[in-house]
N, CA and C atoms as an extended XYZ file, in Angstrom:
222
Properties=species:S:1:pos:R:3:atomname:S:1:resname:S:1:resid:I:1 pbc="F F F"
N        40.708      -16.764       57.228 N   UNK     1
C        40.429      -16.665       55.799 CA  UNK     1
C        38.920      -16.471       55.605 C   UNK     1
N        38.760      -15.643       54.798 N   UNK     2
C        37.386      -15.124       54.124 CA  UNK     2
C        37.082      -15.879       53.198 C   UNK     2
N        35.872      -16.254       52.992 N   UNK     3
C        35.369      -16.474       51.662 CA  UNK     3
C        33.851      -15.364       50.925 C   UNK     3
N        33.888      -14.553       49.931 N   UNK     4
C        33.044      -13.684       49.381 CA  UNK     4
C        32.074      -14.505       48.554 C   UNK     4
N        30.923      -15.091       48.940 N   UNK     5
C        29.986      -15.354       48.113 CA  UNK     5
C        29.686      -14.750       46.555 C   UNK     5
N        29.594      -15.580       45.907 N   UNK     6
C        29.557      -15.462       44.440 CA  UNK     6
C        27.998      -14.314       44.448 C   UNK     6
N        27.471      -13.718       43.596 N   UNK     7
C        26.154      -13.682       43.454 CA  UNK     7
C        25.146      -14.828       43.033 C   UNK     7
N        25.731      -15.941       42.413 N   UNK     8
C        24.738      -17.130       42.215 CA  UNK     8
C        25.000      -17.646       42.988 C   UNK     8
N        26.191      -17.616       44.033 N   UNK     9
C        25.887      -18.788       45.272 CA  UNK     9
C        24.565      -18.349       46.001 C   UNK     9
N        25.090      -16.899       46.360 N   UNK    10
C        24.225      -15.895       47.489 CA  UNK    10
C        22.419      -16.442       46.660 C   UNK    10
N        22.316      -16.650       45.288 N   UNK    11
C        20.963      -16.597       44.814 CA  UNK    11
C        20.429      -17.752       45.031 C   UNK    11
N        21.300      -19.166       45.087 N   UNK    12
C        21.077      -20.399       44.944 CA  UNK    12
C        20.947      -20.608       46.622 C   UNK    12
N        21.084      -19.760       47.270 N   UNK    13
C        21.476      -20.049       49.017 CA  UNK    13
C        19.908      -19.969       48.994 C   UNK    13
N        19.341      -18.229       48.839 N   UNK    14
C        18.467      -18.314       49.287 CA  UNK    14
C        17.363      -18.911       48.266 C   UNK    14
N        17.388      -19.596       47.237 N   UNK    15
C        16.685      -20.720       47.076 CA  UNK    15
C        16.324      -21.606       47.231 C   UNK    15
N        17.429      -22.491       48.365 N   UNK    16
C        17.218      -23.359       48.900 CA  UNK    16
C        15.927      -23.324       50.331 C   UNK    16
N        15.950      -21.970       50.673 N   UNK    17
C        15.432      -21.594       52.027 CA  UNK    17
C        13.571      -22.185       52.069 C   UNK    17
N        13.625      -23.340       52.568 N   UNK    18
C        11.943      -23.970       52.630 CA  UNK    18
C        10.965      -22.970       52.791 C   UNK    18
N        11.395      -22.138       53.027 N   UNK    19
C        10.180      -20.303       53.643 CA  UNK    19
C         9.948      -19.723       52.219 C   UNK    19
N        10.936      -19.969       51.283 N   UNK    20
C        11.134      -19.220       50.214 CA  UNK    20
C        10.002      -20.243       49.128 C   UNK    20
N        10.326      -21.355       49.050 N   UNK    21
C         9.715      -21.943       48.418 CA  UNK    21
C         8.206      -22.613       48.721 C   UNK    21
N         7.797      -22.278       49.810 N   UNK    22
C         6.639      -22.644       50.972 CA  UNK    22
C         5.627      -21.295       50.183 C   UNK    22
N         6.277      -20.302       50.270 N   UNK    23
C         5.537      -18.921       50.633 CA  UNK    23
C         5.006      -18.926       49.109 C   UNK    23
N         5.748      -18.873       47.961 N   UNK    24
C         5.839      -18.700       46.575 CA  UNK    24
C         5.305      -19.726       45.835 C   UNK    24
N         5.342      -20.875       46.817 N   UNK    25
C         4.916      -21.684       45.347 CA  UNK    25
C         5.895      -22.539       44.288 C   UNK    25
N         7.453      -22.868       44.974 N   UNK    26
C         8.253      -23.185       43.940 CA  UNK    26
C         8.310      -24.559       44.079 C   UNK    26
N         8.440      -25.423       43.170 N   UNK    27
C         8.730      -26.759       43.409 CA  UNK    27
C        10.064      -26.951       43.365 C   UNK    27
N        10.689      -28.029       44.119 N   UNK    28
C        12.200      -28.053       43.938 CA  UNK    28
C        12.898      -27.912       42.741 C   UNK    28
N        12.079      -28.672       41.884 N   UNK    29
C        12.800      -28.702       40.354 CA  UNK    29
C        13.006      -27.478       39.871 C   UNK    29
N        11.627      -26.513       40.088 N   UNK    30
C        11.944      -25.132       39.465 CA  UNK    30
C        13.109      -24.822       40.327 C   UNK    30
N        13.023      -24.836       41.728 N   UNK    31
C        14.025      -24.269       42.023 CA  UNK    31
C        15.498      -24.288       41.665 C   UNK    31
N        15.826      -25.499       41.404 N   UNK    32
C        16.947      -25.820       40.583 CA  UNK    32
C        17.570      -25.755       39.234 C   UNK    32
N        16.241      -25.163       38.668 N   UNK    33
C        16.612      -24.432       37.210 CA  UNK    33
C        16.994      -23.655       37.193 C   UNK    33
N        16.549      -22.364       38.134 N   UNK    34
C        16.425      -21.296       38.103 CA  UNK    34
C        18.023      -20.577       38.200 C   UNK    34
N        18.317      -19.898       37.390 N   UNK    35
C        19.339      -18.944       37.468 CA  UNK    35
C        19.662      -17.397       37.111 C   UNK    35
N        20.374      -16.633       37.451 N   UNK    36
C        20.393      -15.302       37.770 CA  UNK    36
C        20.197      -14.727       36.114 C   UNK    36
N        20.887      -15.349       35.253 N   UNK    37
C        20.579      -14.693       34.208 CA  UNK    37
C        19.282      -15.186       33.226 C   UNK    37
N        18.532      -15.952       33.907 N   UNK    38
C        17.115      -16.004       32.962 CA  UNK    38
C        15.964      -14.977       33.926 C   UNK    38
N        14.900      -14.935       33.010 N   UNK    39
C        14.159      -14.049       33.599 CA  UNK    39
C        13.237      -15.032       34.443 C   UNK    39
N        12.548      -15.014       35.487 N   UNK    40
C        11.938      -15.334       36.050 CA  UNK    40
C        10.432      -14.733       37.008 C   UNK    40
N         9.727      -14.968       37.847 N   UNK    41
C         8.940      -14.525       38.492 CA  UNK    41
C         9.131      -13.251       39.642 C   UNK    41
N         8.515      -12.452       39.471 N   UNK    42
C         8.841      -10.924       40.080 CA  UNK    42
C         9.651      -11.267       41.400 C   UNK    42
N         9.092      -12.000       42.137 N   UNK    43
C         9.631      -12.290       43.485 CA  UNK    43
C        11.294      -12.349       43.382 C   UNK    43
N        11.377      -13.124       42.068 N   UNK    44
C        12.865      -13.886       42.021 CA  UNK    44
C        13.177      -12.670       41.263 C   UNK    44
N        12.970      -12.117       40.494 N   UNK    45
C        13.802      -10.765       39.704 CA  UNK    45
C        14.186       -9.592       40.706 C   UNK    45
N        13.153      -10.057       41.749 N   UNK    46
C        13.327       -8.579       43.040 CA  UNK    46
C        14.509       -9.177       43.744 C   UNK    46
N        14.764      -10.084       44.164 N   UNK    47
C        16.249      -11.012       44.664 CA  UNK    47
C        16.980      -10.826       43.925 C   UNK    47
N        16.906      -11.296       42.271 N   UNK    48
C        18.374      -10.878       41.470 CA  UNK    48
C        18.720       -9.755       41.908 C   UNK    48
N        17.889       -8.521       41.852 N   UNK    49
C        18.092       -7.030       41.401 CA  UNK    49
C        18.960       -7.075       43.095 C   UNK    49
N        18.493       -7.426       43.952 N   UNK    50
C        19.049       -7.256       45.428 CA  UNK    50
C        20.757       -7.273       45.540 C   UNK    50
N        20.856       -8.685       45.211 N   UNK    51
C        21.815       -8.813       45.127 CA  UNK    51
C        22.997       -8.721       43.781 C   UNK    51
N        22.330       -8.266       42.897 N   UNK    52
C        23.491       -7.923       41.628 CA  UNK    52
C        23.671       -6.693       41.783 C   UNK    52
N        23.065       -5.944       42.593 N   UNK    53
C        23.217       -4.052       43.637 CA  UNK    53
C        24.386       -4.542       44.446 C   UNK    53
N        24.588       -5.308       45.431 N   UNK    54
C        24.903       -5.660       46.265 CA  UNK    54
C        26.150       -5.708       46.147 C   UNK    54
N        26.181       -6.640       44.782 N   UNK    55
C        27.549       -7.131       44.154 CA  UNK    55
C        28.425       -5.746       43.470 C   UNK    55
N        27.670       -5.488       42.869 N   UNK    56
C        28.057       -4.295       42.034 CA  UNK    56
C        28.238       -2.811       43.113 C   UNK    56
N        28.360       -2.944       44.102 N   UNK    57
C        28.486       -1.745       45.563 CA  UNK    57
C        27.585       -0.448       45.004 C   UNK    57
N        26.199       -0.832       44.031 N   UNK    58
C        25.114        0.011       43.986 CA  UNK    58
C        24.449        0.924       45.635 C   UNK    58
N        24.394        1.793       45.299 N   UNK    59
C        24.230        2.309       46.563 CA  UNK    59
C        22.403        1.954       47.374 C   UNK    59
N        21.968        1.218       48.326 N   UNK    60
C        21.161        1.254       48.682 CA  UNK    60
C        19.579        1.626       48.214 C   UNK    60
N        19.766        3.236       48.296 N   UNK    61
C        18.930        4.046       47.805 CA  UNK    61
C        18.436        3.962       46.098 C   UNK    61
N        19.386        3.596       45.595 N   UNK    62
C        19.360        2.960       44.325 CA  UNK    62
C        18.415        2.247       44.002 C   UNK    62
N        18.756        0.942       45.262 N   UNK    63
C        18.511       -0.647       44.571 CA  UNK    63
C        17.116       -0.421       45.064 C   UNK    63
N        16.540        0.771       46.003 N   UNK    64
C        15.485        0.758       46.595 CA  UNK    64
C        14.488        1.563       45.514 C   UNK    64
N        15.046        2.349       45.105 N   UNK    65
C        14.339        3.177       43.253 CA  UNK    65
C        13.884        1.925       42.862 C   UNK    65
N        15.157        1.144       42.107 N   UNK    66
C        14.496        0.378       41.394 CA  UNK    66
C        13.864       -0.748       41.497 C   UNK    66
N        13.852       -0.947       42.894 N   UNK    67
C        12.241       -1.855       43.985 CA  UNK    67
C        11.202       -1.435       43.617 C   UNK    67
N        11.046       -0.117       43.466 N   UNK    68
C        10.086        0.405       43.805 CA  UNK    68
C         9.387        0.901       42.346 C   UNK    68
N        10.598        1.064       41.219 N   UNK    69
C         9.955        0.921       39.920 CA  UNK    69
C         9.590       -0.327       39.186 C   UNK    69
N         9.644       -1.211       39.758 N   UNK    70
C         9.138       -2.528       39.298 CA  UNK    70
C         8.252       -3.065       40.168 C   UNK    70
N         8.229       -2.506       41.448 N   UNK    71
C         7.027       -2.657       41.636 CA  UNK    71
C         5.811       -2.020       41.593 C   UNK    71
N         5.929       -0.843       41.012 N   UNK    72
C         4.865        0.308       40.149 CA  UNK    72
C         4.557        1.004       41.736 C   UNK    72
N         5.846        1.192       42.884 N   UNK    73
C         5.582        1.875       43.846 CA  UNK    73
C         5.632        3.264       43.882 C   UNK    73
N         5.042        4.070       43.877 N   UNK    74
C         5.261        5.199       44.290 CA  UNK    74
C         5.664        6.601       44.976 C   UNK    74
């Protein structure tokens, strides 16, 4: 038996990750507020966008456009 991760599990997983919150700056509490449908800090909007592509079987190349338009890449 399979189990398919939710997109807020998959978001709340890698929130938990000490690298994630080490690197960024999050305190636990924020971390535990935080959810897919509020807006949050670029880092964390670049993760939503990852995985709501992901979820939604957005094609790659896509989710990589719109990486790259929010991050004013060129």
């Amino acid at each position: 038996m399979t189990y398919d991760m939710t997109a807020n599990e998959i978001f709340k997983e890698l929130l938990k990750d000490p690298i994630f919150s080490k690197k960024y700056n999050f305190s636990e509490k924020q971390l535990e507020k935080m959810e897919m449908h509020e807006p949050s800090k670029p880092i964390v909007e670049l993760l939503k966008l990852i995985i709501q592509g992901k979820e939604n079987n957005i094609p790659d190349s896509s989710i990589y456009n719109q990486i790259k338009k929010i991050q004013k890449i060129k």
